[in-house]
N, C-alpha and C positions, 0 to 999 in steps of 0.2 A: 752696753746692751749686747744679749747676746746675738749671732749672726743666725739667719733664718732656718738653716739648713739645721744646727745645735738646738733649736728651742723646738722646729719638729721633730727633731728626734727624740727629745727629752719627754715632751708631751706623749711622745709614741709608745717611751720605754715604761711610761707610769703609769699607762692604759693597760698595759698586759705585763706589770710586773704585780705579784705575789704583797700582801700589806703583810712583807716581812719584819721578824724583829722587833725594833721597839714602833710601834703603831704610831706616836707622837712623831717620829722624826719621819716616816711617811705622808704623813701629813703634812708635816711641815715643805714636807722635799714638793709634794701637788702642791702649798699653796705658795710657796718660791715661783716655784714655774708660773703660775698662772699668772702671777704677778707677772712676770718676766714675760707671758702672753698677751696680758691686757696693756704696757706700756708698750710692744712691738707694734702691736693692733695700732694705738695711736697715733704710733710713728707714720705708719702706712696709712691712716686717714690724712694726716696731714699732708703726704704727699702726693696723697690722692688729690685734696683739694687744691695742691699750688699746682699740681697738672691740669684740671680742667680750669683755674686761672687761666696758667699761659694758655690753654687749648685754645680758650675762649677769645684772648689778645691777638695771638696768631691771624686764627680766622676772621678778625674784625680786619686786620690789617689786609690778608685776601677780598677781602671784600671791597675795600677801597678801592683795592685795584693790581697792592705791592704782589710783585710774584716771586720777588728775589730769594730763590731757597726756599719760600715758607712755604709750600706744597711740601715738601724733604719734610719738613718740621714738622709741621702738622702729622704726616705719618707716621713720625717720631715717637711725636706725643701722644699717638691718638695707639700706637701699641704700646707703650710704658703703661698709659692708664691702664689698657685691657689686662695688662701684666699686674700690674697691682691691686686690680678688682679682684682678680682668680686668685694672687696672691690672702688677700685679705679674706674672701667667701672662704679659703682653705682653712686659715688661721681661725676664723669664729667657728668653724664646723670643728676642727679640735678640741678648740677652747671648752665649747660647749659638753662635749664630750667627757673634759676631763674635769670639767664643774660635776657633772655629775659623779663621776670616781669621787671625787672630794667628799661630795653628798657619803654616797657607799662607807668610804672608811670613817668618816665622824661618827654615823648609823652603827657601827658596828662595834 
């Protein structure tokens, strides 16, 4: 898979690149990526959900009583999520964007 930084860039450069050339292999190049959009998105639901798992374990164990580190933990966890929310709200606001480009060059 590609690494997060590469696939918004690629998203970025196909948003304001020119549907130069042969128009098929532009196409194909937006529906590569998006591909490679919607399986990164996934990734990051999935890791979205074993975070508020453990989030969830954590603070049951707080709650018992255990205080060993799991305050540390829990703030841990509870910024990884917030990082992977804004991660992922970024990624679909692309994505969406570049579904549309897709739309544009098939139209055209």
């Amino acid at each position: 898979m590609l690494d997060r930084d590469a696939l918004l860039h690629d998203i970025r450069s196909l948003m304001h690149s020119p549907a130069e050339g042969e128009p098929d292999s532009f196409r194909e190049r937006i529906e590569r990526t998006l591909t490679d959009g919607y399986a990164h998105a996934l990734a990051l639901e999935g890791e979205r959900l074993q975070l508020e798992r453990e989030l969830t374990a954590v603070a049951d164990r707080v709650g018992r009583g255990e205080t060993d580190g799991l305050v540390t933990r829990l703030a841990e966890l509870s910024t990884r999520l917030r990082s992977t929310d804004t991660n992922l709200a970024e990624l679909r606001t692309l994505l969406a964007s570049l579904r549309d480009r897709a739309a544009e060059v098939r139209a055209a």
